[in-house]
C-alpha positions, 0 to 999 in steps of 0.5 A: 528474499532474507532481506525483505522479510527481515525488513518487514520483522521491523513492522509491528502490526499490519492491518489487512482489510479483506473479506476473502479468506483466500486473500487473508491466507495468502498475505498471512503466508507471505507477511507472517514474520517475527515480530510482525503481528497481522489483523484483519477487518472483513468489512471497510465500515470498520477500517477507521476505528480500528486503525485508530486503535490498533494504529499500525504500520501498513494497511492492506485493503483489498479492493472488494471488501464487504458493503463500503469497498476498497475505495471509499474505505482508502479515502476515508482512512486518509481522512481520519488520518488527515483530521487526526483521528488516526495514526499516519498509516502506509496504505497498500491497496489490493486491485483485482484488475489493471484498469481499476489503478486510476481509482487507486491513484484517486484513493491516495493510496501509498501504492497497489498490487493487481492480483493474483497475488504472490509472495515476492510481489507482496513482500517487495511492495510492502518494503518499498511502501514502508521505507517511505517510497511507493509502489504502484505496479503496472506503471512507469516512472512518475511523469515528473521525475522523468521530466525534472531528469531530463530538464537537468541533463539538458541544462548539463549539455547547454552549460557545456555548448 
């Protein structure tokens, strides 16, 4: 565990958008490191400009927040980001059940959690995302690593027929 949260001392800000203090509690708790500096916005409206001046490492968007909502705040970020009004930034969307992941998925986001949340799923998923990698919990292997996978072995035991 010392490992992820020293991988995360290497993240200067994190921008969480929620409107749940709960929420907001627990990421603080399980985020909170030095030299990490955590924000928050309450509502998705917000979640462009802020992100194009904070421009942070990693976003949290919680997926019931304020008028806007998770969703349309993720692709809207992405679409600032994509005409250059923001800063790439890793997107972590916070899901409040297995079935909205589809959405997720459509949102474009870097990867998601389905709360509850807890410490060491948070940690572990913001590592990954921040490395450059994506964790989408609840789901198996890309369909098309899987494949390429089995295509090569298959080729390996042809050539050797």
């Amino acid at each position: 565990m010392d490992d992820l949260v020293s991988s995360l001392q290497l993240v200067t800000q994190v921008l969480l958008a929620t409107d749940a203090d709960w929420l907001f509690e627990e990421v603080s708790a399980a985020l909170t490191a030095p030299g990490t500096d955590l924000a928050r916005i309450r509502d998705g409206r917000d979640l462009g400009s802020v992100a194009a001046q904070m421009q942070p490492d990693l976003v949290l968007i919680d997926l019931q927040i304020g008028s806007k909502g998770g969703i349309a705040s993720c692709i809207d970020l992405r679409h600032d980001i994509a005409m250059g009004r923001a800063e790439p930034a890793k997107i972590l969307m916070l899901l409040d059940r297995d079935a909205d992941r589809w959405l997720a998925r459509q949102a474009d986001a870097d990867g998601w959690l389905v709360k509850p949340l807890d410490a060491f799923r948070l940690r572990k998923a913001a590592k990954v995302v921040l490395a450059g990698g994506t964790s989408f919990e609840g789901e198996e292997a890309e369909p098309a690593l899987v494949n390429a996978e089995t295509d090569r072995t298959a080729e390996t035991d042809a050539s050797t027929d």
